[in-house]
VEXRO-825381 format. One line per 3 residues: their letters; for each residue x, y, z of C-alpha. Coordinates in Angstrom, 2 decimals. Example, Ala and Ser with C-alpha at 12.3 -4.5 7.8 and 13.67 -1.06 7.14 Angstrom:
<recs>
AS) 12.30,-4.50,7.80 ~ 13.67,-1.06,7.14
</recs>
This chain:
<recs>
XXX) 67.91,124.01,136.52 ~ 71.37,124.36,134.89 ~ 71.43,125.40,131.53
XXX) 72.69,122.78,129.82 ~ 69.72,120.95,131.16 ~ 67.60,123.59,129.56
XXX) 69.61,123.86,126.57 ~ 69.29,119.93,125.98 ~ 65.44,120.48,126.24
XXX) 64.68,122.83,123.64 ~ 67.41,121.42,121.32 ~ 67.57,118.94,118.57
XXX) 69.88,115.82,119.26 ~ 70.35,115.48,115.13 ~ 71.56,118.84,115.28
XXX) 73.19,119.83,119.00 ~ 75.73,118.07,120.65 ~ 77.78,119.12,123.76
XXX) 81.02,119.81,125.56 ~ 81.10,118.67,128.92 ~ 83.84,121.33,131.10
XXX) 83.72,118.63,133.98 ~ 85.93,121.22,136.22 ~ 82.72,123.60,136.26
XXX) 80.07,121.24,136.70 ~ 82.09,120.03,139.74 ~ 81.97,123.43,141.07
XXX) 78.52,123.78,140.43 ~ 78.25,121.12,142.61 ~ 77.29,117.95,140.17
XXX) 79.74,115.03,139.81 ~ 80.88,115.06,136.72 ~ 80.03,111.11,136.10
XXX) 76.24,111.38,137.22 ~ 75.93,114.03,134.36 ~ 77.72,112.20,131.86
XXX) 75.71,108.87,132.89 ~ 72.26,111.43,132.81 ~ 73.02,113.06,129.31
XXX) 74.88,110.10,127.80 ~ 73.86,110.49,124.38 ~ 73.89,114.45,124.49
XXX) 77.36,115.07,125.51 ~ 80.24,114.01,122.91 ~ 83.40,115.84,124.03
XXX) 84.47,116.98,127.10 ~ 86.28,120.12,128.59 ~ 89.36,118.16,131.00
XXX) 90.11,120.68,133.49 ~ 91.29,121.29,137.42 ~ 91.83,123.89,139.43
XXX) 95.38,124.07,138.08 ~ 97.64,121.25,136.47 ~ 95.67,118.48,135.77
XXX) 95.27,115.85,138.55 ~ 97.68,118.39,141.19 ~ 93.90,119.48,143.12
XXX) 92.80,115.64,144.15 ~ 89.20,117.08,143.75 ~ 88.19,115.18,139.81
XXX) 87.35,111.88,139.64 ~ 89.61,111.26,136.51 ~ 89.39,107.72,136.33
XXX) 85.46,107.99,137.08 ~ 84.98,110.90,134.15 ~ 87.05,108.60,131.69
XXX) 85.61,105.36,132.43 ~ 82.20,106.85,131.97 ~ 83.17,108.93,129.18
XXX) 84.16,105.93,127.20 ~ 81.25,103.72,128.10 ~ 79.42,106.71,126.51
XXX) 81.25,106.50,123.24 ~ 82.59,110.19,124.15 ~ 84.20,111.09,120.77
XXX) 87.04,113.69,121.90 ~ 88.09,115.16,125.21 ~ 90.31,118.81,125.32
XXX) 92.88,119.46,128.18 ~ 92.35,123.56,129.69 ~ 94.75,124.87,132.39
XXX) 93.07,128.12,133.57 ~ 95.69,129.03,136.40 ~ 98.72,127.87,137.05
XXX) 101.18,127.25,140.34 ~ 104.45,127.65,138.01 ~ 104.96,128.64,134.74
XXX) 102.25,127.68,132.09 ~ 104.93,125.46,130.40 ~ 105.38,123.49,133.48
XXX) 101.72,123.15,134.26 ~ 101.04,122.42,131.02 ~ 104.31,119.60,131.25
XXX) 102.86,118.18,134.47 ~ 99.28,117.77,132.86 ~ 100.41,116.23,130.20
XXX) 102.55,113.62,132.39 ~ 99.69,112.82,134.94 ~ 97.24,112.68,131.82
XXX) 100.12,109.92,129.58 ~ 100.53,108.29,133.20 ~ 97.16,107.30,134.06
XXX) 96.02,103.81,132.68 ~ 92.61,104.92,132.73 ~ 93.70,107.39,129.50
X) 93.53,106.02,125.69
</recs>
């Protein structure tokens, strides 16, 4: 069971909220959507990350992790780049532009 599964069950909704890192539940191997569509009410931000600069890996669903994320009445969402291909400004620069690029983004 993952943990935030657990931690969802022995936690009060009045009281806990969570962060959804949708690069790591990917990796766990869940899509991202299903687990926003399965703790809809629980999650209220989420962690944007990829392997590097946003959107470079091909792997997220962005569009699907927005889409749903709004239909949830997600609240905030946080942009992470872990590792980088160039420097961290231009990784940074690149998420950014795919990020203010995609219509999918308000």
């Amino acid at each position: 069971m993952p943990v935030l599964d657990l931690l969802k069950e022995y936690t009060n909704p009045t009281h806990v909220f969570f962060q959804n890192d949708v690069y790591w539940t990917k990796q766990g191997g869940y899509d991202p959507v299903d687990y926003l569509k399965k703790h809809s009410k629980r999650i209220k931000t989420l962690h944007i990350k990829d392997e590097k600069a946003i959107g470079v890996s091909g792997k997220m669903d962005f569009k699907g992790i927005f889409d749903q994320a709004y239909v949830n009445g997600v609240e905030d969402w946080y942009v992470e780049v872990e590792h980088y291909d160039g420097t961290p400004q231009e990784d940074v620069q690149a998420s950014y532009d795919f990020l203010a690029a995609a219509d999918y983004v308000k």
